[in-house]
C-alpha positions as a printed Julia matrix, in Angstrom:
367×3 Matrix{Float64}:
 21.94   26.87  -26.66
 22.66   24.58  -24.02
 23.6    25.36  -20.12
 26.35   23.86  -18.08
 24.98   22.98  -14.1
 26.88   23.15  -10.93
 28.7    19.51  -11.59
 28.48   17.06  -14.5
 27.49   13.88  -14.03
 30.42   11.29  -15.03
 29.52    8.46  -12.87
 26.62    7.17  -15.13
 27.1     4.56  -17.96
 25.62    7.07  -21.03
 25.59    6.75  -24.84
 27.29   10.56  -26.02
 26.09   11.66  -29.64
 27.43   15.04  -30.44
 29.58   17.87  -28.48
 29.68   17.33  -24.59
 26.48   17.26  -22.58
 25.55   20.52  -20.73
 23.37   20.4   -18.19
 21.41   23.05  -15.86
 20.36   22.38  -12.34
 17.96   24.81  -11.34
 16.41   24.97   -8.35
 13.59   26.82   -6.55
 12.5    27.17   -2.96
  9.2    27.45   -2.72
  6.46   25.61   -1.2
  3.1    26.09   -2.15
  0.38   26.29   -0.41
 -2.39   27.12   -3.16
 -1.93   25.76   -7.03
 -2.61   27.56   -9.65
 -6.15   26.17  -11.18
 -5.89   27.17  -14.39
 -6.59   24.58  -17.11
 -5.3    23.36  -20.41
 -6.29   21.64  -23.33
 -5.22   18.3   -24.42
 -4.46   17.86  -27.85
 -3.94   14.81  -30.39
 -1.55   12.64  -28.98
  1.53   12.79  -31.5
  4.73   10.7   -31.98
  7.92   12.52  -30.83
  8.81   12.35  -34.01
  5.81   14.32  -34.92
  5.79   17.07  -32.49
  5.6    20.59  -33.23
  7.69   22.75  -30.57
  4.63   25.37  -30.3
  2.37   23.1   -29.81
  1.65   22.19  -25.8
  1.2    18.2   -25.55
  0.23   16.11  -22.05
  1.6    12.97  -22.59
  0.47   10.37  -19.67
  3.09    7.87  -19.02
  2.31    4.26  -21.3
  2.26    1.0   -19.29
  5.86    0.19  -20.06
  6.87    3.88  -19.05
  4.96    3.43  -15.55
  6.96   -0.15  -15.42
 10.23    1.59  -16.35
  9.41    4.5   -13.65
  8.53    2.17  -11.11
 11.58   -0.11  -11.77
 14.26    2.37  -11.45
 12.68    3.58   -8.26
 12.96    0.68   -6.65
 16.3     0.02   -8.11
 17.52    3.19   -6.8
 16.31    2.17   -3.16
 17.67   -1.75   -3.5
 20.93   -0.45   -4.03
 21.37    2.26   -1.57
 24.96    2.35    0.22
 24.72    1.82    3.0
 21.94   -0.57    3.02
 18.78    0.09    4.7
 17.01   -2.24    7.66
 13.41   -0.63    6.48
 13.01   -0.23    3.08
  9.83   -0.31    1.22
  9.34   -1.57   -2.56
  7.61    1.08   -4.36
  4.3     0.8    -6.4
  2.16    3.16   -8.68
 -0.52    4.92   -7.73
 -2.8     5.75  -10.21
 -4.23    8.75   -7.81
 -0.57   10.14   -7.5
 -0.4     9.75  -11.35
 -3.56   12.17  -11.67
 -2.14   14.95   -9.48
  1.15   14.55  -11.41
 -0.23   14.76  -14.65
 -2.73   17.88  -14.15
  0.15   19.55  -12.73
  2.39   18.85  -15.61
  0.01   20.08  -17.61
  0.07   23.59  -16.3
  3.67   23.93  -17.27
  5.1    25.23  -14.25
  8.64   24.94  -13.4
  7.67   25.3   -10.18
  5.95   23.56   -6.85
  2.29   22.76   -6.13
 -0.35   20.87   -6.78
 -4.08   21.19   -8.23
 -5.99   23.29   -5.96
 -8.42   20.32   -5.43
 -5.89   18.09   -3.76
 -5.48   17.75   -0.2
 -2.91   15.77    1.55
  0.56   16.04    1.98
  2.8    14.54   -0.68
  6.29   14.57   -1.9
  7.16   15.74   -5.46
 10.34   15.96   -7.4
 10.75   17.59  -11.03
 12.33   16.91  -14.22
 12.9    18.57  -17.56
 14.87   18.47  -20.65
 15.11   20.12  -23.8
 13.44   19.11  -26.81
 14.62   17.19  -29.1
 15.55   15.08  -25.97
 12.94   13.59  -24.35
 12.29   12.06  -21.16
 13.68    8.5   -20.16
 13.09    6.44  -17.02
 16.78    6.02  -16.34
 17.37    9.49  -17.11
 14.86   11.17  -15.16
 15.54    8.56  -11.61
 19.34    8.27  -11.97
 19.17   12.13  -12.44
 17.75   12.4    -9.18
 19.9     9.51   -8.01
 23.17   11.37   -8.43
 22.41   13.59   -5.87
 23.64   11.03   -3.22
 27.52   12.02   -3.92
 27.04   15.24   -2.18
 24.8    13.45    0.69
 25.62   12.19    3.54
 23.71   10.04    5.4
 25.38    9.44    9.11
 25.48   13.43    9.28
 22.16   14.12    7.41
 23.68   16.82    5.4
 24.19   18.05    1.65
 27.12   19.53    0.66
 27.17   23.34    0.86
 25.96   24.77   -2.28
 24.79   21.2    -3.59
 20.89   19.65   -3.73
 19.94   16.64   -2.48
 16.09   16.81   -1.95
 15.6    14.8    -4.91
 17.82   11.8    -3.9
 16.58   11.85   -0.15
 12.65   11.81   -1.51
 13.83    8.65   -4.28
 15.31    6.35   -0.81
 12.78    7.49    1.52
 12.07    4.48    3.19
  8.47    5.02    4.33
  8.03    5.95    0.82
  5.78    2.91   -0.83
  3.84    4.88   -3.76
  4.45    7.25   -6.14
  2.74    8.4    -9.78
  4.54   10.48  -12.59
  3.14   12.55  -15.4
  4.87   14.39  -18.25
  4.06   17.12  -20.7
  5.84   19.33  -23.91
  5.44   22.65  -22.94
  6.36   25.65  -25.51
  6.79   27.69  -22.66
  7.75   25.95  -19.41
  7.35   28.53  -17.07
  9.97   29.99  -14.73
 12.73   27.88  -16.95
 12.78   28.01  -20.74
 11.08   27.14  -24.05
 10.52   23.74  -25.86
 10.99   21.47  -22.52
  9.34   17.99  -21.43
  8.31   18.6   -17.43
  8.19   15.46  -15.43
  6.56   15.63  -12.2
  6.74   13.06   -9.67
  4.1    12.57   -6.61
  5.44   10.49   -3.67
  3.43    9.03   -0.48
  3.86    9.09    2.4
  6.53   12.03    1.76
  9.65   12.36    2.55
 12.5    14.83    3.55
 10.85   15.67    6.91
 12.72   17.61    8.83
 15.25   16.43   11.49
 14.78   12.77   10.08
 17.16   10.35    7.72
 15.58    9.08    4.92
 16.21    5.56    6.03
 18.07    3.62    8.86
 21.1     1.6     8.1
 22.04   -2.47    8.6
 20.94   -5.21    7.43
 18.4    -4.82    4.77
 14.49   -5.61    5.66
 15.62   -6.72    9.23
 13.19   -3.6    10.56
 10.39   -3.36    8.2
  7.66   -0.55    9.4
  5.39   -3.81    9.18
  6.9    -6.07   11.41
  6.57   -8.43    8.92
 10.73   -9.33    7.4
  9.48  -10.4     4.13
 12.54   -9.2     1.78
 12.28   -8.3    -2.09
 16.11   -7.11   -3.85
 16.42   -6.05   -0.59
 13.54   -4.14    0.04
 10.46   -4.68    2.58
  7.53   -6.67    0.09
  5.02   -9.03    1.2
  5.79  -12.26   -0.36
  1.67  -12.23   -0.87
  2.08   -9.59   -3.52
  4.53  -11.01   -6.01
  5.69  -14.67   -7.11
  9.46  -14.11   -7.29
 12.08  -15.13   -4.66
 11.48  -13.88   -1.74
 13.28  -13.69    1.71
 12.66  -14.0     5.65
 15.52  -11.39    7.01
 13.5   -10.27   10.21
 15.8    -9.51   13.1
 14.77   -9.58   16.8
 16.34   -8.39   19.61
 15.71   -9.02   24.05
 15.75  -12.89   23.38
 12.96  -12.49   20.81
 12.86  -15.14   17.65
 11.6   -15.25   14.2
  8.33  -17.04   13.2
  9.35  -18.94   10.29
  5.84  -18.88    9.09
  4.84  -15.75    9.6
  8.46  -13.99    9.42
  7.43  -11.81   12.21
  9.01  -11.71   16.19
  7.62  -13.38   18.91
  9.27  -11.54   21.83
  9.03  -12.01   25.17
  7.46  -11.01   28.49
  8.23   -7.45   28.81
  8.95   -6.56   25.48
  7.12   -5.36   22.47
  7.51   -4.03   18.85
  8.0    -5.41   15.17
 11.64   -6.16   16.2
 10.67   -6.73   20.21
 12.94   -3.79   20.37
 10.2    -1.78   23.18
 10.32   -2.49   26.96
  7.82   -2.75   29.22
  8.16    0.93   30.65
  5.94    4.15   31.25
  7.23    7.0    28.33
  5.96   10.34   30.13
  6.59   12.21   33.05
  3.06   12.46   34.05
  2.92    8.93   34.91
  2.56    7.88   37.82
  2.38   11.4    39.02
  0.1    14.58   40.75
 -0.48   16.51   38.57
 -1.02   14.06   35.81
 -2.34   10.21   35.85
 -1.49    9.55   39.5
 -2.49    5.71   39.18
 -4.09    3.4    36.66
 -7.67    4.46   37.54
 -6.82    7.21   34.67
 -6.14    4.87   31.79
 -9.49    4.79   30.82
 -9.88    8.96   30.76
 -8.11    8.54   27.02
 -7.04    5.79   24.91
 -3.48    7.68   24.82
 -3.19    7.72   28.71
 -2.42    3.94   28.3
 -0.14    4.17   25.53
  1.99    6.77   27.12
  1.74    4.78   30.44
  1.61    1.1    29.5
  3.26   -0.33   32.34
  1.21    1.93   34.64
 -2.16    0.78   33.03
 -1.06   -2.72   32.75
 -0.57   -2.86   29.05
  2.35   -4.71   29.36
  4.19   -7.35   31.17
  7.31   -6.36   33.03
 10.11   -7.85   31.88
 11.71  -10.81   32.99
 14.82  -10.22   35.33
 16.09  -13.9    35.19
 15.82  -13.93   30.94
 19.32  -13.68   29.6
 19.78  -14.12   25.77
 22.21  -12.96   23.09
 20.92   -9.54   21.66
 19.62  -10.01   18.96
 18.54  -13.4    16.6
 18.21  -13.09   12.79
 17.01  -15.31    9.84
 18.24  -14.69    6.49
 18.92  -16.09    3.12
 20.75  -15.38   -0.03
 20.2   -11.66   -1.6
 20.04  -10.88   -5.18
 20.02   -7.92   -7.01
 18.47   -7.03  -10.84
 19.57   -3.58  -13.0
 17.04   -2.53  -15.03
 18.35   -2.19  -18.4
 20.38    1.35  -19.27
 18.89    4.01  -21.7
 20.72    7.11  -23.44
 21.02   10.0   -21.28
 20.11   13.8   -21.91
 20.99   17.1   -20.82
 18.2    17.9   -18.31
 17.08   20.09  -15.2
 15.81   18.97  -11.88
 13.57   20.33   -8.77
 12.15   18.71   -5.35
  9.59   19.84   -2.89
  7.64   17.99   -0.48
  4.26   19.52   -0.11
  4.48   19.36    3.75
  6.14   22.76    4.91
  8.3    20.92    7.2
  9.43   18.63    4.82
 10.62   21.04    2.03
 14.25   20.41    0.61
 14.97   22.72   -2.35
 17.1    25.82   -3.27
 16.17   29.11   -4.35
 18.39   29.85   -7.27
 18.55   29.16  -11.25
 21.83   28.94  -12.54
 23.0    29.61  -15.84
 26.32   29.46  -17.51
């Protein structure tokens, strides 16, 4: 039996064996606050090949799946149209991996976590049918697709349509996730004989009343102030020995420290991008009641921050400084596609552990 979904996907490049994919979204709003802690054995590993579909089977992802997850992440968030000025490359996390895999293991199809686990964390799911099984490509551009019924200068999904999943995958504060997958008989809430893929993600995304990234120029606003640029995403040239590119922008008449690819900005102005003036942020300063004068900035370490100019924090800017708004250093850009794999039918869901980050739908739909 197979299940058609509320769209096909057409827009991927896929190898068709067979009658015409069917697929089934299915999606589930519900965040949850305490995981289920029941445990389950591990078996034999066994080749796909191999498997028996009443047999349960964890199955960790291999060092070239983890590669091949990782890859298509960050391929995902390279290529994001419009590009983004704050980007981060995406690593594993073998922590996240752990939390993925235990809750794989419970065959759930839906949200949570092991009721050991504290933190807030984003997670998207995955499954397919057996015989298919899960693929890198599959599983990420799955997720991926979502962005057609996004959009981005509005914030919105289309009525009707999901787009938790794609948001969470180009989050750009996003810089770690870890995946686990298991067979599962009986996956729980969905339907027999299905792979589960489960996907942690930190920090998480989809928070409420936020983008998932800002748009321009890629890594010209990296969260570390540092402009260091990787296939367009923010990556310390430290941590790899590829090509790798200054694109920090600065704006008030700051400029770009070619060694350091940071912004030196001037008096009266502050921030990775020098973007910040010199001025007090709350209402209370200044003021009675509240911090009357700068003989309060030492009451609480966030008296000065909200009052910087008040508590001397900060130079005031300039008035005779006049520059162009805003100097950039750049270089060439180049982009890599992971290589394509075969595509199944499959099923999605997205949560972010966080409350007030939770993007998913309530209903399974089945044609």
């Amino acid at each position: 039996m197979k299940f058609y979904g509320k769209h096909k996907r057409t827009h991927f490049n896929m190898v068709k064996n067979g009658p015409a994919t069917l697929i089934l979204w299915a999606y589930l709003s519900l965040v949850m606050c305490v995981a289920l802690s029941m445990a389950r054995s591990n078996p034999p590993d066994q080749t796909d090949e191999m498997l028996e579909t009443n047999n349960f089977r964890s199955s960790p992802f291999t060092e070239e799946e983890i590669d091949q997850m990782v890859d298509w992440h960050n391929f995902a968030r390279s290529t994001a149209d419009p590009p983004a000025t704050n980007m981060e490359y995406i690593d594993w996390d073998p922590y996240l991996q752990d939390i993925a895999q235990r809750w794989a293991d419970k065959c759930l199809w839906q949200h949570g976590r092991p009721s050991d686990v504290v933190g807030s964390y984003g997670q998207n799911l995955w499954a397919i049918k057996y015989p298919g099984v899960p693929k890198a490509e599959s599983v990420v551009k799955g997720w991926d697709d979502e962005k057609h019924d996004y959009n981005l200068s509005t914030n919105a999904c289309k009525q009707g349509k999901q787009c938790g999943h794609y948001t969470q995958v180009v989050w750009s504060s996003t810089n770690s996730i870890g995946c686990g997958k298991a067979f599962c008989p009986n996956l729980e809430g969905a339907m027999k004989n299905m792979w589960i893929v489960v996907c942690q993600y930190s920090p998480a995304g989809n928070v409420v009343g936020f983008s998932p990234y800002d748009t321009g120029p890629s890594c010209s606003r990296c969260r570390s102030g540092v402009g260091q640029c990787y296939e367009n995403l923010c990556r310390s040239c430290e941590r790899h020995d590829e090509h790798c590119d200054c694109r920090q922008s600065c704006n008030n008449c700051g400029t770009v420290d070619k060694e350091t690819c940071t912004c030196q900005c001037p008096q009266g102005y502050h921030g990775t991008d020098c973007s910040s003036i010199c001025t007090d942020t709350h209402p209370y300063c200044g003021r009675s009641p509240g911090f009357p004068n700068s003989g309060y900035c030492h009451y609480h370490p966030i008296i000065p921050r909200l009052c910087p100019k008040m508590c001397g924090a900060c130079q005031i800017p300039d008035e005779n400084i006049s520059c162009e708004e805003t100097t950039t250093m750049s270089t060439t850009e180049t982009k890599t596609t992971p290589e394509m794999v075969e595509k199944n039918d499959d099923i999605t869901n997205n949560e972010i552990d966080d409350k007030k980050s939770s993007m998913i739908n309530d209903a399974i739909e089945r044609k």
